[in-house]
C-alpha positions as CSV (number, residue, x, y, z in Angstrom):
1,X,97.6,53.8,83.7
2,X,94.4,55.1,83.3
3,X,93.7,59.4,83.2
4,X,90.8,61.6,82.1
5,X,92.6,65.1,80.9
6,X,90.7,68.2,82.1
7,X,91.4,71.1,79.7
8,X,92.5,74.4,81.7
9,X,89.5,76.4,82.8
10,X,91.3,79.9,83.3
11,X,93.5,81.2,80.6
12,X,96.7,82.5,82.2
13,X,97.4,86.5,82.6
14,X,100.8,86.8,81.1
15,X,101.6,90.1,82.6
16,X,100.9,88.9,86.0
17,X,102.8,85.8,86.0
18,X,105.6,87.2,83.7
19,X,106.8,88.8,87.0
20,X,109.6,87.3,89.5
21,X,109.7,89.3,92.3
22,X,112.8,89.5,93.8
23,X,112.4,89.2,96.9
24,X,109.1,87.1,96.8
25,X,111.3,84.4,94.8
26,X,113.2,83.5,98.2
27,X,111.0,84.9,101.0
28,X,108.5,81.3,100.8
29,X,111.1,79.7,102.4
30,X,112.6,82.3,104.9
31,X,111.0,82.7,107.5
32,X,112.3,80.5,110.3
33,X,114.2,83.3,112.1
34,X,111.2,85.7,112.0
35,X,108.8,84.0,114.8
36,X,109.4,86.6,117.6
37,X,111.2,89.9,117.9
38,X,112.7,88.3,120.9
39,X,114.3,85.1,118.7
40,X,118.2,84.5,119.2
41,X,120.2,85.6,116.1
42,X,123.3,85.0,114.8
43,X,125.9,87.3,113.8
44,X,127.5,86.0,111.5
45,X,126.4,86.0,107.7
46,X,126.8,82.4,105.4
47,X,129.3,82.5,103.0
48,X,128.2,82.7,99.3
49,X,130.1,79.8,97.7
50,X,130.6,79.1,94.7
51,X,128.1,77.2,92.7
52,X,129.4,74.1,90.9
53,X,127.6,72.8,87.9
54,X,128.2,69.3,88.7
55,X,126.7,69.5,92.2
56,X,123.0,68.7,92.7
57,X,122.0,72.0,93.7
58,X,124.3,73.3,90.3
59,X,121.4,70.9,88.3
60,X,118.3,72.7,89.7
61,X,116.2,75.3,88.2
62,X,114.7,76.3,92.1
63,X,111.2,75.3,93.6
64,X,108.4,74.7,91.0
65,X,105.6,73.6,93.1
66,X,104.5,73.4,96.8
67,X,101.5,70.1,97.0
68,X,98.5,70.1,99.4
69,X,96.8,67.0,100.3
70,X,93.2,67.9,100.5
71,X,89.7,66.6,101.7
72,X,87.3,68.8,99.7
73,X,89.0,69.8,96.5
74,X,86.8,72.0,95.4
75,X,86.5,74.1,98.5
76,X,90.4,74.1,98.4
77,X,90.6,75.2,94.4
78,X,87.9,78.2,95.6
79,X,90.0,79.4,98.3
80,X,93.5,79.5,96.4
81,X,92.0,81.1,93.2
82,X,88.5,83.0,94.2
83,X,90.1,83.9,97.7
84,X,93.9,84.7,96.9
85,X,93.3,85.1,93.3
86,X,95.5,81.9,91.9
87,X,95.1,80.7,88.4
88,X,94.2,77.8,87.5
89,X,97.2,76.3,84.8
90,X,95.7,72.5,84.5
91,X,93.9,69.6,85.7
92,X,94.4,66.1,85.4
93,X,92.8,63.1,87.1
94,X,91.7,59.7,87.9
95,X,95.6,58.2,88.0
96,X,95.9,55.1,88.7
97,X,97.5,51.6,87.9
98,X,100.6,50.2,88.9
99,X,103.3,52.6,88.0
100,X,101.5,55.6,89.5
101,X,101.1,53.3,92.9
102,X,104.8,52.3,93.0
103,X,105.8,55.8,92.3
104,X,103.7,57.0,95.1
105,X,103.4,55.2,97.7
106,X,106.1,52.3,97.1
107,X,107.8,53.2,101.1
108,X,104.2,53.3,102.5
109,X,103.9,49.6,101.2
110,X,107.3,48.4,102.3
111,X,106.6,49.9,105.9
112,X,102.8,48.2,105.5
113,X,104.7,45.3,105.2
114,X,107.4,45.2,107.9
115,X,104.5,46.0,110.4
116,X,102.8,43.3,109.1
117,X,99.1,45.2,108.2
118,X,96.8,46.0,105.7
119,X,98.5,49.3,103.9
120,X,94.9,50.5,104.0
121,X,95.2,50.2,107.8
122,X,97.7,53.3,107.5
123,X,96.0,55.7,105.1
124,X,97.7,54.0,101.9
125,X,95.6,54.1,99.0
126,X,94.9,50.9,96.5
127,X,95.9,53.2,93.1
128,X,97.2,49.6,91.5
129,X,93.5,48.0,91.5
130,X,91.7,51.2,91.0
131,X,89.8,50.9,94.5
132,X,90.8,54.4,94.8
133,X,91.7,57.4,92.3
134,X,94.4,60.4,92.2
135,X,93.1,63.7,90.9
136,X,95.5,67.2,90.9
137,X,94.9,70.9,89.9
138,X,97.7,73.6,89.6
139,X,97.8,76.8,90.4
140,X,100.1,79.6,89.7
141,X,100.7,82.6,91.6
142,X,103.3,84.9,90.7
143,X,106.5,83.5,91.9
144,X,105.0,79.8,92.6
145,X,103.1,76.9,92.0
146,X,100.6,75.0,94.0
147,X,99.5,71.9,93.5
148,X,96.2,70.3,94.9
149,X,95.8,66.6,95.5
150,X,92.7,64.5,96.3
151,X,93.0,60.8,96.9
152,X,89.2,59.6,96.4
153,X,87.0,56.2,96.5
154,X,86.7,55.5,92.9
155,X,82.8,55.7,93.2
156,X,83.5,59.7,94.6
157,X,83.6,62.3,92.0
158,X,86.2,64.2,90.9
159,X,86.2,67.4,93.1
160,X,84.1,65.8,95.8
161,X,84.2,66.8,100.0
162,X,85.5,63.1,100.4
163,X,88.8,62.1,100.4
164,X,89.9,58.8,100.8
165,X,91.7,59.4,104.0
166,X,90.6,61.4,107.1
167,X,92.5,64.5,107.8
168,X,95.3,64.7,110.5
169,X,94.1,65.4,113.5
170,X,96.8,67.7,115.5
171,X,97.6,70.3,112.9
172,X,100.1,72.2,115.3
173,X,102.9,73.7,113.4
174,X,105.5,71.8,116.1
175,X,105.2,68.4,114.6
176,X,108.4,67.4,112.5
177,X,107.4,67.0,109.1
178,X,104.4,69.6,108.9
179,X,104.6,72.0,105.9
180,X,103.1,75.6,105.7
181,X,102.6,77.7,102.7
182,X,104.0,81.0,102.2
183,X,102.2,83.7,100.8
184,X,103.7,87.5,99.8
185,X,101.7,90.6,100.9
186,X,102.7,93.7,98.5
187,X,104.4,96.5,100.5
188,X,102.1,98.9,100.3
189,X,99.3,96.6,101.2
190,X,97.7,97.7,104.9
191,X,98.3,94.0,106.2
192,X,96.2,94.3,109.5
193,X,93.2,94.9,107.0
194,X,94.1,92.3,104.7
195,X,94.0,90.3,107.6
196,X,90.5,91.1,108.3
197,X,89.1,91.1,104.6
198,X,90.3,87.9,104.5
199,X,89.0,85.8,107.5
200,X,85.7,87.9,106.5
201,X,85.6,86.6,102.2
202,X,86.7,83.1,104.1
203,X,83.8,83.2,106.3
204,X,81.1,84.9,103.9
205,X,81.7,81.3,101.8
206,X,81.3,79.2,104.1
207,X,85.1,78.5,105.4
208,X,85.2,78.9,108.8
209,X,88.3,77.3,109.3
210,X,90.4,80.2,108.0
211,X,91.5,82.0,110.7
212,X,94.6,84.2,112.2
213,X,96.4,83.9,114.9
214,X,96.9,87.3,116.8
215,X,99.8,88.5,118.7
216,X,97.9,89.5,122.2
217,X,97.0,86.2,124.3
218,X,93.7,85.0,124.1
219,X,92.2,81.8,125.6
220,X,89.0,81.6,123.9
221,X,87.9,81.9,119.8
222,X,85.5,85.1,120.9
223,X,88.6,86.5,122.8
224,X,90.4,85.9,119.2
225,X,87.2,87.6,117.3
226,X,87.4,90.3,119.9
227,X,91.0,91.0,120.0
228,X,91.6,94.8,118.2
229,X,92.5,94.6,114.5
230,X,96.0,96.2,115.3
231,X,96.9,92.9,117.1
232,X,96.8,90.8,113.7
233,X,101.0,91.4,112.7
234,X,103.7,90.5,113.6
235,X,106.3,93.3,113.7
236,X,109.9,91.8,113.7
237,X,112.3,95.0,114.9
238,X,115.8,92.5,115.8
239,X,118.2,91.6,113.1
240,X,118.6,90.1,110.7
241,X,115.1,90.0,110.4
242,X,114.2,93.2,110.8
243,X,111.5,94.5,108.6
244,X,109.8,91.5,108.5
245,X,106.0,91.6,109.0
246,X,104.0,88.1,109.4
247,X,101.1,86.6,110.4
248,X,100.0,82.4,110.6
249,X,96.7,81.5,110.0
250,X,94.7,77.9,109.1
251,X,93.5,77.5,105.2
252,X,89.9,75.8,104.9
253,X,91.4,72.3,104.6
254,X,93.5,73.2,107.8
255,X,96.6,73.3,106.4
256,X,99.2,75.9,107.9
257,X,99.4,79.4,105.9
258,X,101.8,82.3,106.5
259,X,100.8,85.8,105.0
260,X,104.2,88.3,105.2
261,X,105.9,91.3,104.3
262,X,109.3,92.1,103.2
263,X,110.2,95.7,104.0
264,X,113.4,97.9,104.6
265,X,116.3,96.1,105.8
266,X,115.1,92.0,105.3
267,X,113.7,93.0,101.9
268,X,117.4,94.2,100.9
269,X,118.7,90.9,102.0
270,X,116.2,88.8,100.3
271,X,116.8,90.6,97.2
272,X,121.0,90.7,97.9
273,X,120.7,86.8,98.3
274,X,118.8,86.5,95.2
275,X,120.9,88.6,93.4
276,X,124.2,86.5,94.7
277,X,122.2,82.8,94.2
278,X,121.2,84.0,90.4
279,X,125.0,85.4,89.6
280,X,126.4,82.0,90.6
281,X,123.7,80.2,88.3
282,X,125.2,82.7,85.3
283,X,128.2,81.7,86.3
284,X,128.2,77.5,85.9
C-alpha cells in the first residue's frame, strides 16, 4: 500500500488538551432525551453494574475519534480548527492498494456483487487499482477526536473541493444511520451569541451552509435570518434533562452539528455517571 506522510502542521497546546472535562467526556453522546421540554421521560434511573474485565465493554478505553466523510477537505479542516479552534494532530494520505480496499469497503463489494452492478455504481471507490485515493486529517479538541476523510480521483489533489462521490442528498437528521457531531459550549459562555458569531465567521469565509435551526417556526431562510437572537436555544426545564441547553445547526460539508450546555442539575448527572463508569474501570 502506497502513503505520502504529511508531517503535523500545528504543534499541540498541552494545557488545553491535557484537560478531560467531566462532564464534556459523556455529554457527545447524551443527548437523545434533550430534543423538547415536552419529551416523555422515564423515571426510573439504570442501574450501574458492575464492570467486568472480560466483557467487551471491560476491554475499551472509551471513544477516540468521531469520522466525517467530506467533499471539500480543506474547507472542512478550516471550519473545525480556524472556526471551532481544533488542532490539527496529523495527516496522512493517498491510501491505497489492496489491503486498505478490503479493509474498507470489503461489505460494499459483497453487496456490489449480490446486486449484480458495478461497485462504482454505488459510491464504492476503486482503492485496490489506485483509480481513486484515501486522504485523512485529525483533529483534537479537548475531550475528542475528529477525523476528516476525502475519497478523491487520483488525478485530484490532496485537499481538493472534489470528492470522489457526490454528497447525500436528504441530510435530515430522521434517517437511520445519520451521525451528528457533538460539540461542548463552556458554562459561562452566552450561547445565543455564540450562536450568532458563529453563523457570522461561517459566513464572512465563504460557508454559507452553516446555519442554526431556531426554536420559533419559520417557513422561509429570511424568516430564519429575521427570527430575534433570543430564539437560537433550546432551554430543556423537564427531568432528567433539565439544565440542558442545545442548539442543531448544518457544518459547511452539511453534516449535522449540535452545540450544548451542561448546567445545574444534567451537568451533576453527567459528571455522577462519569464518576460511576471511571470507578468501575479502577475497579477491573
Amino acid at each position: 500500500m502506497s502513503r505520502e506522510q504529511r508531517p503535523d502542521t500545528q504543534p499541540d497546546d498541552p494545557k488545553r488538551r491535557a484537560i478531560l472535562r467531566a462532564a464534556g467526556g459523556v455529554a457527545i453522546g447524551g443527548i437523545t432525551g434533550a430534543l423538547s421540554v415536552n419529551a416523555t421521560v422515564s423515571a426510573q434511573e439504570t442501574p450501574v453494574a458492575t464492570r467486568d474485565s472480560n466483557s467487551l465493554g471491560g476491554r475499551l478505553q472509551g471513544v477516540q475519534h468521531f469520522g466525517l466523510t467530506v467533499q471539500d477537505m480543506e474547507r472542512a479542516f478550516e471550519f473545525y480548527t480556524a472556526v471551532l479552534g481544533g488542532t490539527e494532530v496529523f495527516r496522512h494520505g493517498d491510501f491505497q492498494g489492496d489491503a486498505v480496499q478490503n479493509t474498507l469497503l470489503a461489505d460494499q463489494e459483497i453487496l456490489a456483487n449480490q446486486l449484480g452492478v458495478n461497485p462504482r455504481t454505488i459510491g464504492v471507490p476503486d482503492l485496490r487499482d489506485g483509480a481513486q485515493r484515501l486522504d485523512v486529517r485529525f483533529i483534537q479538541f479537548d475531550n475528542v477526536v475528529i477525523e476528516l476523510l476525502q475519497y478523491r480521483d487520483a488525478d485530484q489533489p490532496m485537499g481538493g473541493p472534489k470528492a470522489f462521490a457526490e454528497p447525500v442528498e436528504h441530510m435530515s437528521p430522521a434517517f437511520p444511520r445519520m451521525m451528528h457531531i457533538c460539540f461542548y459550549v463552556r458554562d459561562e459562555v452566552d450561547f445565543n451569541q455564540f450562536i450568532a458569531d458563529l453563523e457570522a465567521e461561517s459566513a464572512r469565509r465563504g460557508m454559507t451552509q452553516v446555519r442554526a435551526n431556531r426554536i420559533i417556526r419559520v417557513s422561509t431562510e429570511d424568516e430564519r435570518k429575521a427570527a430575534p437572537q433570543s430564539a437560537n436555544t433550546n432551554k430543556v426545564t423537564v427531568a432528567p434533562s433539565d439544565g440542558w441547553e442545545l442548539i442543531y445547526c448544518k457544518g459547511p460539508e452539511g453534516e449535522q452539528l449540535e452545540f450544548v450546555k451542561a448546567l445545574g442539575p444534567v451537568k451533576k448527572r453527567f459528571a455522577d455517571a462519569l464518576a460511576a463508569h471511571l470507578q468501575l474501570a479502577s475497579a477491573k
